[in-house]
C-alpha positions as CSV (number, residue, x, y, z in Angstrom):
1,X,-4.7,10.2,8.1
2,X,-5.1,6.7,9.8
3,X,-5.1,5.8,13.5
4,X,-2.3,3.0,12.1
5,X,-0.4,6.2,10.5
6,X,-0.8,8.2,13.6
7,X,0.5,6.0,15.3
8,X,3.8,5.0,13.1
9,X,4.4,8.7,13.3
10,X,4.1,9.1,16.5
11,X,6.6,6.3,17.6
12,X,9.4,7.8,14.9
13,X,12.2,10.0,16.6
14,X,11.5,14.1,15.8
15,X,14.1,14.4,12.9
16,X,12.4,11.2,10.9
17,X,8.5,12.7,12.2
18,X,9.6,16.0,10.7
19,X,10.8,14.7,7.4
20,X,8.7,12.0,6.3
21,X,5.3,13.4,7.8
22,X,4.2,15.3,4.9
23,X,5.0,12.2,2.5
24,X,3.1,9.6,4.5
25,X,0.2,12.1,4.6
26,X,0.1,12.3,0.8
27,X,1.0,8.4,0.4
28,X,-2.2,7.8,2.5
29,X,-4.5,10.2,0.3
30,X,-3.1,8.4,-3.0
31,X,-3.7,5.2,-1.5
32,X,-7.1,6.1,-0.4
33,X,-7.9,7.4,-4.2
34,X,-6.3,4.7,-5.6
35,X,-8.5,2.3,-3.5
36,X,-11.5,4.1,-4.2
37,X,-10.9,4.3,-7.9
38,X,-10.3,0.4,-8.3
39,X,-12.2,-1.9,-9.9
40,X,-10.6,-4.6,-7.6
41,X,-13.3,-6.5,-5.4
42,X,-13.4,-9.1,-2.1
43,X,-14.2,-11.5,-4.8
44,X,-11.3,-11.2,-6.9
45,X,-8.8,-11.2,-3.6
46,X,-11.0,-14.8,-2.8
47,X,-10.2,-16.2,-5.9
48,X,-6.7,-15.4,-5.5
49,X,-6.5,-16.7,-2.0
50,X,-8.5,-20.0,-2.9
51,X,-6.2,-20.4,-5.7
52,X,-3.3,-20.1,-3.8
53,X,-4.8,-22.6,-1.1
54,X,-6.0,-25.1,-3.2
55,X,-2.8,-25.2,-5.8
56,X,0.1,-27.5,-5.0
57,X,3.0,-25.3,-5.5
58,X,1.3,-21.6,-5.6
59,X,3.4,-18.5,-6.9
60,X,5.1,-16.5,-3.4
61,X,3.1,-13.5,-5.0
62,X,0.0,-12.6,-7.0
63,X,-0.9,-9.3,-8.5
64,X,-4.4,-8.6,-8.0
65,X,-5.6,-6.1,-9.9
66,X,-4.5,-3.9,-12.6
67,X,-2.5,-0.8,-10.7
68,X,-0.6,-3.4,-9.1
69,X,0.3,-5.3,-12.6
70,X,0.9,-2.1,-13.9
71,X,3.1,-1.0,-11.6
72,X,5.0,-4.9,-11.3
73,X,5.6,-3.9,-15.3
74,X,7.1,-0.1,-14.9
75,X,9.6,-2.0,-12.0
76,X,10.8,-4.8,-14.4
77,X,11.6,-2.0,-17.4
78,X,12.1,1.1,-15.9
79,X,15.3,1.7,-13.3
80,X,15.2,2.2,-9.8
81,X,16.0,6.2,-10.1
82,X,13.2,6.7,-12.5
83,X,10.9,4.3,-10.6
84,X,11.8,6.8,-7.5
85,X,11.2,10.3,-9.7
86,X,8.1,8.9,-10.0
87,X,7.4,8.5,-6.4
88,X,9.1,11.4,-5.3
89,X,6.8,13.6,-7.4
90,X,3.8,11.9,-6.6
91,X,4.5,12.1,-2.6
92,X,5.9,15.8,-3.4
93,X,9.1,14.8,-2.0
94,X,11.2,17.0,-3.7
95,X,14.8,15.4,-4.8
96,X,15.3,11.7,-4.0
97,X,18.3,10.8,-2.3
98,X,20.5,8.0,-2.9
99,X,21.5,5.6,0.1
100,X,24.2,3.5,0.1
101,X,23.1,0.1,1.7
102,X,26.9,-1.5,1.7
């Protein structure tokens, strides 16, 4: 695990270290595959970033790469509760809870 993930886990109260440690864990080792297995380079964030820079009105947001676009597709046809399955299995959450934010 990262010193940045350490860190974040260290600062969170028991109850929230003891829940979400495992998941963060496993979200780091994905990401760290992920990262590994990409074909992304420093070049292709540059050209990105100059674009952005150099363009009069640039987009707020720019996939780079193609797991990002894929994923930016799956959240624009798939719902939020399968979008979350998906997660949840991946991080080996178990069942995804819904929160009510109102």
């Amino acid at each position: 695990m990262s010193e940045s993930s350490r860190r974040t886990l260290a600062a969170a109260a028991p109850a929230i270290r003891s829940r979400y440690a495992a998941a963060l864990q496993r979200f780091v080792e994905l990401n760290q595959k992920t990262a590994e297995r990409s074909r992304q380079t420093p070049a292709d964030v540059a050209r990105a970033v100059e674009h952005c820079l150099f363009t009069a009105n640039p987009k707020p947001r720019h996939e780079i790469g193609m797991e990002v676009a894929t994923g930016s597709i799956a959240s624009r046809v798939l719902p939020a509760s399968v979008i979350d399955l998906v997660y949840s299995r991946l991080l080996r959450t178990g069942s995804v809870k819904q929160v009510r934010t109102t």
